[in-house]
C-alpha positions as CSV (number, residue, x, y, z in Angstrom):
1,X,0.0,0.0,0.0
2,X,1.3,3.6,-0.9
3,X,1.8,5.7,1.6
4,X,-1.0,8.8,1.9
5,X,1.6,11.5,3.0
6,X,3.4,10.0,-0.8
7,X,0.2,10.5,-2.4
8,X,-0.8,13.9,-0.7
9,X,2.5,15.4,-2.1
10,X,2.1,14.1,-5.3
11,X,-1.5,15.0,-6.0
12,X,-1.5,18.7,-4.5
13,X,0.2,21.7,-4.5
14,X,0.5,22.5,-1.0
15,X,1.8,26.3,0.6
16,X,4.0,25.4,4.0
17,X,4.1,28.7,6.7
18,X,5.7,28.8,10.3
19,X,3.9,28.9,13.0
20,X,5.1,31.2,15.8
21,X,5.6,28.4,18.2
22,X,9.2,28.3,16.2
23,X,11.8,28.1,18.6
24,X,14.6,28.5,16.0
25,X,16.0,25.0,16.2
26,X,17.3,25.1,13.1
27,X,15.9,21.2,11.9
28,X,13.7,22.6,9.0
29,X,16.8,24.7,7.4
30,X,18.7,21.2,7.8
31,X,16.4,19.5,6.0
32,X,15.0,22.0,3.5
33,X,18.1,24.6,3.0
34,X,16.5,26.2,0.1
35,X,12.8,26.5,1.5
36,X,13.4,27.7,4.9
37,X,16.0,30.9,6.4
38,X,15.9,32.4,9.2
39,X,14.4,36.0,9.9
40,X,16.8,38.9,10.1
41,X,17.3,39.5,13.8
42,X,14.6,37.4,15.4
43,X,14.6,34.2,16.9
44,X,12.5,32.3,14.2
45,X,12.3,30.7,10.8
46,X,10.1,31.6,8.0
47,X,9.3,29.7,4.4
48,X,11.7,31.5,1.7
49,X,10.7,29.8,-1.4
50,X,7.9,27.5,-1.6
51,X,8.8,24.4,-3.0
52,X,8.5,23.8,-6.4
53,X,10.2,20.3,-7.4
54,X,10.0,16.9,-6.3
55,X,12.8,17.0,-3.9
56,X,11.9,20.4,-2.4
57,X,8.3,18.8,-1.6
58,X,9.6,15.7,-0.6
59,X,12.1,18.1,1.9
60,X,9.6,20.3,3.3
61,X,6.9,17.5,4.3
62,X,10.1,16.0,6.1
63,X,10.7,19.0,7.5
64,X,6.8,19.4,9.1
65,X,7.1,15.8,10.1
66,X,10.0,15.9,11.7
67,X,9.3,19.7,13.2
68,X,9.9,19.6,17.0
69,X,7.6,21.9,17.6
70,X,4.8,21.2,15.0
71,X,5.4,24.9,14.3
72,X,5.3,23.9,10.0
73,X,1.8,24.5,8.7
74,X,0.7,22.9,5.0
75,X,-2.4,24.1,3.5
76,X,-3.6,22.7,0.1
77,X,-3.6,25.4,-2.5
78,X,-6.5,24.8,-4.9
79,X,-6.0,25.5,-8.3
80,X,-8.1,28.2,-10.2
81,X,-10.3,26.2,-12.4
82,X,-11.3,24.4,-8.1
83,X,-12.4,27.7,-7.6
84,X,-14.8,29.0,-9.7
């Protein structure tokens, strides 16, 4: 059986945020080094670039999962034709 977090990622487009419950360990810029930075003199991590390939996906749902602080929100983003 495939796994539904596999199938999640590979049938949406999904737009990850940071919750303020950050406490700037660090794990989701590990993980996902070109999705996540850290804000300019605060004590917290924000989404740079949403992801936009395979591994980027695959790296930022690791990077929720394996968030410490559950402080990595996904939200499905539907597409326009959804919408109407």
């Amino acid at each position: 059986m495939v796994n539904q977090a596999i199938l999640d990622i590979v049938s949406g487009t999904y737009h990850y945020s940071v919750t303020n419950t950050c406490d700037c360990c660090r794990l989701c810029e590990y993980l996902a080094t070109e999705n996540f930075s850290q804000l300019p003199g605060l004590r917290q991590y924000h989404v740079s670039k949403q992801p936009e390939t395979w591994e980027e996906r695959e790296q930022c749902f690791e990077a929720m999962e394996r968030c410490p602080r559950k402080g990595i929100r996904r939200v499905e983003v539907q597409s326009r034709s959804n919408r109407m």
